[in-house]
Every structure is written in structure tokens, then in C-alpha cells.
C-alpha positions in Angstrom: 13.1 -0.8 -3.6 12.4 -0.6 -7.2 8.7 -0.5 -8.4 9.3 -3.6 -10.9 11.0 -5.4 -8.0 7.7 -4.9 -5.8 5.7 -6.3 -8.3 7.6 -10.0 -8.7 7.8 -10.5 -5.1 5.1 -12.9 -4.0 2.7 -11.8 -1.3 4.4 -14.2 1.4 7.6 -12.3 0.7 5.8 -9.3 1.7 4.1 -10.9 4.4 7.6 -12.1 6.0 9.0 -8.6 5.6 6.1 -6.8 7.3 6.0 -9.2 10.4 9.3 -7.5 10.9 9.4 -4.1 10.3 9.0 -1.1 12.9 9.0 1.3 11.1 5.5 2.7 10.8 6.1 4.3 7.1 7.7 1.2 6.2 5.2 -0.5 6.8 2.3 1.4 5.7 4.3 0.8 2.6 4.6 -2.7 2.7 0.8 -3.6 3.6 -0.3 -1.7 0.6 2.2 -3.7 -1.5 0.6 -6.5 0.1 -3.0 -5.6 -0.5 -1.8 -5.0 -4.1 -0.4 -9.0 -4.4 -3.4 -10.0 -2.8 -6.0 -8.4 -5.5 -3.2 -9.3 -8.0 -3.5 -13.0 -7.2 -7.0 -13.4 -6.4 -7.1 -11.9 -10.2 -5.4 -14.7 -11.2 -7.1 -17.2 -9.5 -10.7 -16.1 -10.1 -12.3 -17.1 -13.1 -13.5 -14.2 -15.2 -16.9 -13.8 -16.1 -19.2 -13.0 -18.9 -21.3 -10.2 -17.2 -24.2 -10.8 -19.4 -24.7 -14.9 -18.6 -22.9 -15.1 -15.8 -20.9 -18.0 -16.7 -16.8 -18.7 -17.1 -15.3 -17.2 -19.9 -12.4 -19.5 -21.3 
């Protein structure tokens, strides 16, 4: 699969694929596409921080 095609698929669309595969490189593959979705969105989802006050930054 094509590297810009990894990165648009969600992390449930990984998820789904790895439940299924067998193959052990596969899916050595697939979890660390998966753990790369994950940081992705918790990225997105976390607020950043101002690491001198500690507070949101807009």
C-alpha cells in the first residue's frame, strides 16, 4: 500500500484490517501504522501547551 494512502486511513480502518490478518509481517506492519494513527490523533485531540505556564495555547 502506498505510504500517503496509510496515512488518510483512520485508525479503525487499521484496527479492522489487523483483526484479520495472519500474516505475522503483515501485521507487525499494520500495528505500527496503527500506533502511528493513534499518536496522530491523540495529537489532534490534545490541547497544546505553553511549556512555560502550563496553560492552553489557542
Amino acid at each position: 500500500m502506498p505510504e500517503a494512502e496509510k496515512s488518510t486511513r483512520s485508525w479503525r480502518e487499521i484496527a479492522e484490517e489487523a483483526s484479520r490478518e495472519h500474516d505475522p509481517e503483515k501485521l507487525k506492519k499494520l500495528s505500527e501504522e496503527l500506533e502511528r494513527a493513534l499518536d496522530e490523533r491523540a495529537k489532534r485531540l490534545r490541547p497544546q501547551r505553553d511549556p512555560n505556564t502550563n496553560k492552553d495555547v489557542a
